[in-house]
N, C-alpha and C positions, 0 to 999 in steps of 0.2 A: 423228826425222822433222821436218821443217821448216814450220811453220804456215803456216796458207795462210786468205786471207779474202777470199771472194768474193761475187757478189753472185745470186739471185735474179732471173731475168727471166720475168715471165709470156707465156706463147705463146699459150695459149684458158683460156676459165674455163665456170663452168656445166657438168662434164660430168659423168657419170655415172662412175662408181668408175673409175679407170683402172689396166687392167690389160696391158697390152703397149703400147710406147712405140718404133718405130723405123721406119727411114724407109729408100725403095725409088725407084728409076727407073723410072715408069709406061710401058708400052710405048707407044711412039712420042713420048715427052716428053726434054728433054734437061735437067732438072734432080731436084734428090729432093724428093719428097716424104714429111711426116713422119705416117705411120700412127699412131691410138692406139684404141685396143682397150677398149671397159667391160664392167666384170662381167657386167651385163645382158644386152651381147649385140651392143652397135653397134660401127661402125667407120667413125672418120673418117680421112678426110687432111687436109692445111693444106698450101697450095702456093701461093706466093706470096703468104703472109699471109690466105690465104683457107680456110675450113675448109667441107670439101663432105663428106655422107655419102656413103661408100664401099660399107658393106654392112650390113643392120640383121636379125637372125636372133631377134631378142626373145622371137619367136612358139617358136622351136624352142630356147630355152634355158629349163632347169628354174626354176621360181615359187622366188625369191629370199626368205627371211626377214630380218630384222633385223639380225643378224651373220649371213653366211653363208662360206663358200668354197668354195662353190659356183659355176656359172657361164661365163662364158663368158675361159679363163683363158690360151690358146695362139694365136699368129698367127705365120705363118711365110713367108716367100716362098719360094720355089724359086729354086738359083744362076742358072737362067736366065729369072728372070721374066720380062725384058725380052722375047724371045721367045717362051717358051710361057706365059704370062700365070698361072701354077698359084700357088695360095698352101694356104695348109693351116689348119685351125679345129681346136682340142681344145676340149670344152663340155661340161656335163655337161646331158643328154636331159632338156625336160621332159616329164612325163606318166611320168617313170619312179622316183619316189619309193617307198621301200619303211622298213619301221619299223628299220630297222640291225642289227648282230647284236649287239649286247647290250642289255640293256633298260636299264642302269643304268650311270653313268661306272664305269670301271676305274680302279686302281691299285694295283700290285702290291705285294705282301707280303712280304720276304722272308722271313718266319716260318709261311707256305703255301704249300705247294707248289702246289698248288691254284690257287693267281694265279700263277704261273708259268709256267704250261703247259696254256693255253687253246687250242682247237683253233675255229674257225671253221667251224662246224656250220649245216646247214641253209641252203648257202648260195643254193637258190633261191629262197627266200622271207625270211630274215633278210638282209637289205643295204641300204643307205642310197639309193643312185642309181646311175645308167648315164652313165660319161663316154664320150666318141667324137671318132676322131681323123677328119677328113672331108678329100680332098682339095676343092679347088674351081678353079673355072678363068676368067678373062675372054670369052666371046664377043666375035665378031666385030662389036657394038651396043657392046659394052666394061661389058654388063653381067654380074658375078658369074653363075656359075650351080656347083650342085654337080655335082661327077661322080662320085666313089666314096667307100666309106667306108673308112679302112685299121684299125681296130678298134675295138671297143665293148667297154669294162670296167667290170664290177660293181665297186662298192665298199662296204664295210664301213661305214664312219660315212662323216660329210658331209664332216669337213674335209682335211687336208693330200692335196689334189688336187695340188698345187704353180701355181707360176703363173710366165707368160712362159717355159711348160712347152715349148714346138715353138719349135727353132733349127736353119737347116743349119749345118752342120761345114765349113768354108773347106779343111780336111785333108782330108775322107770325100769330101764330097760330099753324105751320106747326112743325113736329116733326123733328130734327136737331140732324142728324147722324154724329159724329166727329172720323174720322178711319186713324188708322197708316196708315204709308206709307208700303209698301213692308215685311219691316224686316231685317232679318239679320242686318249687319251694313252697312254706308254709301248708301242706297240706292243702292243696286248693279244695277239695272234697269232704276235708275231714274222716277221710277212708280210714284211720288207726283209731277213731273211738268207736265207729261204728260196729257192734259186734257181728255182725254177719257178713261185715265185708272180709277179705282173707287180708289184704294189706294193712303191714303195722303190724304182727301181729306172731305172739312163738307159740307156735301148734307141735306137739305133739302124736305121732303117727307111730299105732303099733301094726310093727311091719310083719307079724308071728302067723295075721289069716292071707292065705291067696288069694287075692278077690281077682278071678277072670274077667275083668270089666276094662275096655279100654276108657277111660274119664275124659268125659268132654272138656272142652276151653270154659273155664270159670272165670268167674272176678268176684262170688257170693256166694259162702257154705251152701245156703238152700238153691243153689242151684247143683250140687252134687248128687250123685245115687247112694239111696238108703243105703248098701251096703259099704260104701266109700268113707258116710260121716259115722257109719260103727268106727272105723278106725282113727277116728281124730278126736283130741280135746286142746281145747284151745288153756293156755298154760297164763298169758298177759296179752295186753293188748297197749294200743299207746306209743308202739315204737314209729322211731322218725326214722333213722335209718342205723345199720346192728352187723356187725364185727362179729358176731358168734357168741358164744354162751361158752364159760368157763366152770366147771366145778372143782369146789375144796373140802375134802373132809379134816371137820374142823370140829374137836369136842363130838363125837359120835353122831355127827350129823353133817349135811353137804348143806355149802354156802351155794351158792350159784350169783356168779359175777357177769354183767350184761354190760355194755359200753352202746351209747345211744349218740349219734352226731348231731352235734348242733346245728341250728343254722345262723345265727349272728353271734352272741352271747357268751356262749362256754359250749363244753364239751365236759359229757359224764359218765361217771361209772356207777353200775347199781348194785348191792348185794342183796338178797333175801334168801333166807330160810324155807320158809313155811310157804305154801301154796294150795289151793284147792281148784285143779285144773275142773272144766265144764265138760261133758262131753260135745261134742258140736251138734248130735243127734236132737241132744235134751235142747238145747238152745233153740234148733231151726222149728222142732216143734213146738215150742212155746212160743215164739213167733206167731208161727202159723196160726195158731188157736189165739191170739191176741193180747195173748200174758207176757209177762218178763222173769228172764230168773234171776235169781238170786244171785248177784256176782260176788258175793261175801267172799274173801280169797283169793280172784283173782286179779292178777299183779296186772295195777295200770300206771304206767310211766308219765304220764300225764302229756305224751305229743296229740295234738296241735296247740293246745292252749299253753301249755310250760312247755320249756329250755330250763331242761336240769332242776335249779332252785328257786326260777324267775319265771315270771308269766312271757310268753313270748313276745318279744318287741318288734316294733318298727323302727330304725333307727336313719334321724333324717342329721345331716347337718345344719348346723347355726345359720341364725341369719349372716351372723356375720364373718362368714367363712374362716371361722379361728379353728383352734385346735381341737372344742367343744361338739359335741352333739346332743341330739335329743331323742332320749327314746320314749316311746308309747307304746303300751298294751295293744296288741294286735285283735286277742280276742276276750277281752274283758271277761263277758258273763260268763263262755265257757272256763274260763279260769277259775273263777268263784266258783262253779258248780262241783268241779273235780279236785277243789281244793285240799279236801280233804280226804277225796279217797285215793289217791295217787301217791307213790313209794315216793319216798322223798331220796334224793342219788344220795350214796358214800360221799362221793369225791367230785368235783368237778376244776376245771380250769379253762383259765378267763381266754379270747379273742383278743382282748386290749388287757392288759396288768401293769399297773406302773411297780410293783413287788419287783427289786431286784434278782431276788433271789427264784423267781417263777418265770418262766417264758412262754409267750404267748401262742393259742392255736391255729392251728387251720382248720383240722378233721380229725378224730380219733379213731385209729385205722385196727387196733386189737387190744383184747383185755385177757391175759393168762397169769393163771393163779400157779405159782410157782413152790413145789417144796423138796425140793432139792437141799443137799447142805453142802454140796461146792462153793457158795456163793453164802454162808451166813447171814450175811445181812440180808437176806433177802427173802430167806426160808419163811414159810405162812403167808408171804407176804401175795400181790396180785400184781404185774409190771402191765404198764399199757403201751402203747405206740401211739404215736403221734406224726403224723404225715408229712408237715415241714412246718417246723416252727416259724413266727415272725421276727424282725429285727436285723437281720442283714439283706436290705433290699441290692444292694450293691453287689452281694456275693454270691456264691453256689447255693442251691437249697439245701438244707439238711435238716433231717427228722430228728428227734431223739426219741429214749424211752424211759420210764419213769417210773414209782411204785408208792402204791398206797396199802392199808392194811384195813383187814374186816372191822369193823365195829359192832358190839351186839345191842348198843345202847340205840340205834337210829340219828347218832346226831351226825353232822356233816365232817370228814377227817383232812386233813390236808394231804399234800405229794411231795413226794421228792425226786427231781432229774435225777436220771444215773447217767453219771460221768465216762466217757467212754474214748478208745483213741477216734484219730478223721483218718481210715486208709481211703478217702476217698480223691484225695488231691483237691483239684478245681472244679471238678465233677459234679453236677447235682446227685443228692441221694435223699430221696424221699423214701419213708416207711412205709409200706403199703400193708404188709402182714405180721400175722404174729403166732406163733406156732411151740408145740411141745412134743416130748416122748410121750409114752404110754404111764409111766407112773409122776408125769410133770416133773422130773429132775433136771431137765433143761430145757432153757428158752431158745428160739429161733426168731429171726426178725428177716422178712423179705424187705430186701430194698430194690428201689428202681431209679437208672437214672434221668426218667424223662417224667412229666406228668400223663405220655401220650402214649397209650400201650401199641398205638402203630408205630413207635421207634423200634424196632424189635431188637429181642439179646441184650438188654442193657441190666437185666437183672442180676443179683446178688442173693444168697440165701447166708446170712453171719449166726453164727452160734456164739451170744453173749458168756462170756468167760473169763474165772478171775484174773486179775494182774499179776504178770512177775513167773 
């Protein structure tokens, strides 16, 4: 792939953790405006160089700790904002804290069965928090007001909620929920293959019926009302934890590009074509009735068992405390099982790479398919973010960002860093988002300078752009 060195432009600074980055046609306005979304809970635009609060829900987002991911994580517009003015909030509830369902981190054993095959027990009262997906709408004054909520889900621990989690689908129409799995680590439950769990999992929601029903606290499709799972089909299952969902039209057809976090090994990115979503209706009653259906289609990432192209490790160090380690299959037979029906990733990149020319990860924090032609080298291509690279333990942190290209063959492609200036001085700047216009002619990257979203104001929103 062909190196590319661009430059860094800042758009606002002073913000609050930013987590959705993407820009809409205001109704009755004839140019875009560029939305950006923080943890916390606000929402600005920048329209013509000017940044105006859009919407601030602080009060109804859960009390934020030091590292959290938790928050305020989802912003979406409806294909026809322009006219019916609707957007959509995923957050997680404050006032709805609860002590998690396990008391102590996990990690599994494969010399116990016992860490194996943990069952998520007591789930009314062991669970971390309440996310919720809310429509919302503009009045006729043009101010925000909410109108419905389209789910409320319990979760397990606090983190891999996912984020820049609500996109419509350019193909559906339908608004295309992308949500971590469980949490903590290694899936202690295995909640992303289990099909009826909601974690793990990119649902589908056609938002077109009103359903007057306010939705109880879920954590399992069949615990929803008939006329709730009319409105869902579930799209993949298998996610660990997911940066949002990207589409490319590419040859008369949409690529859809998904980025899944690792948790030792690497960090990936998926394309597929073809799908054949379930509805979630068809599912729960086959359940019920004792049958299984047919998941011919649907896309499974292969989390718990694989990381990316590898079965999931435990990685211990040497006996003799050298440089070496040793890793082991965490979950062996479910590996083998899904071996074969699981997407195999485009692209992935390593934790540890002795590759000069590769740097190593932490998280991968966005995946946007970019087709713009300011930027040539980059047009078709997909740029991901990367949260702070390894290798300067000594130094500031800093993220970069990077690009890979479709393949229609299935085999696995390699990356290439894009070279970029440092305005950041001695500063940490970790990547945390990653964002576009309306027709993906440019990229946005949030950065932040703390890992602690209680640092507050340290945020940056840069618009990648050529040199010179």
């Amino acid at each position: 792939m062909e190196k590319v060195i661009l430059n860094l432009q800042p758009i606002v600074s002073n913000l609050n953790l930013p987590t959705v980055i993407k820009s809409i046609v205001l109704p009755g306005d004839t140019v875009e405006s560029l939305f950006i979304a923080t943890q916390v809970g606000e929402i600005f635009y920048i329209r013509n160089g000017e940044i105006k609060v859009f919407l601030d829900i602080r009060s109804h987002v859960i009390s934020l700790e030091e590292y959290d991911e938790r928050g305020l994580l989802g912003l979406a517009f409806h294909s026809s904002f322009y006219d019916n003015g609707l957007f959509y909030l995923h957050y997680s509830v404050a006032g709805t804290e609860g002590p998690g369902a396990l008391s102590n981190s996990f990690k599994p054993n494969p010399c116990d069965s016992s860490t194996l095959n943990l069952d998520w027990t007591h789930r009314e009262t062991q669970y971390s928090h309440v996310n919720t997906i809310e429509e919302w709408g503009l009045q006729s004054n043009e101010q925000p007001q909410k109108r419905r909520t389209l789910l409320r889900i319990k979760r397990p621990f606090s983190n891999h909620n996912g984020v820049n989690s609500l996109n419509f689908s350019p193909e559906t129409g339908k608004l295309v929920f992308t949500h971590g799995d469980g949490g903590s680590g290694y899936d202690p439950f295995n909640l992303s293959q289990d099909i009826l769990e909601i974690a793990g999992k990119i649902i589908e929601i056609d938002v077109t019926t009103y359903i007057a029903i306010d939705p109880p606290v879920v954590t399992r499709f069949n615990e929803l009302p008939k006329p709730i799972l009319a409105t869902l089909s579930l799209m993949a299952k298998g996610v660990r934890n997911i940066p949002g969902i990207s589409y490319q039209w590419f040859y008369n057809q949409y690529v859809k590009y998904v980025g899944n976090v690792g948790q030792d090994l690497v960090e990936s990115v998926y394309s597929f074509v073809h799908y054949k979503p379930i509805p979630v209706s068809q599912l729960v009653q086959a359940e019920a009735n004792g049958g299984k259906l047919d998941e011919e289609g649907l896309i499974n990432f292969g989390c718990r068992a694989w990381e990316g192209a590898f079965p999931t490790s435990i990685i211990r160090n040497c006996a003799d405390d050298g440089p070496l380690d040793k890793k082991g299959m965490a979950y062996y037979k479910e590996a083998v099982k899904i071996a074969t029906k699981r997407l195999p990733p485009l692209m992935i990149y390593f934790h540890q790479d002795p590759r000069p020319d590769k740097f190593e990860a932490t998280a991968l924090t966005g995946v946007q398919a970019y087709l713009g032609n300011r930027i040539p080298t980059l047009t078709g291509t997909v740029v991901f973010s990367e949260l702070s690279k390894k290798g300067n333990a000594n130094g500031p942190a800093r993220g970069t960002l990077a690009y890979t290209r479709y393949r229609s063959d299935g085999m696995l492609n390699s990356f290439m860093e894009i070279q970029t200036n440092d305005p950041f001085d001695s500063n940490d700047a970790y990547y945390v988002s990653l964002g576009t216009n309306m027709n993906q002619s440019r990229i946005y990257v949030g950065v932040y300078g703390s890992m602690q979203v209680t640092d507050y104001n340290q945020g940056t929103v840069f618009e990648i752009v050529p040199r010179g």
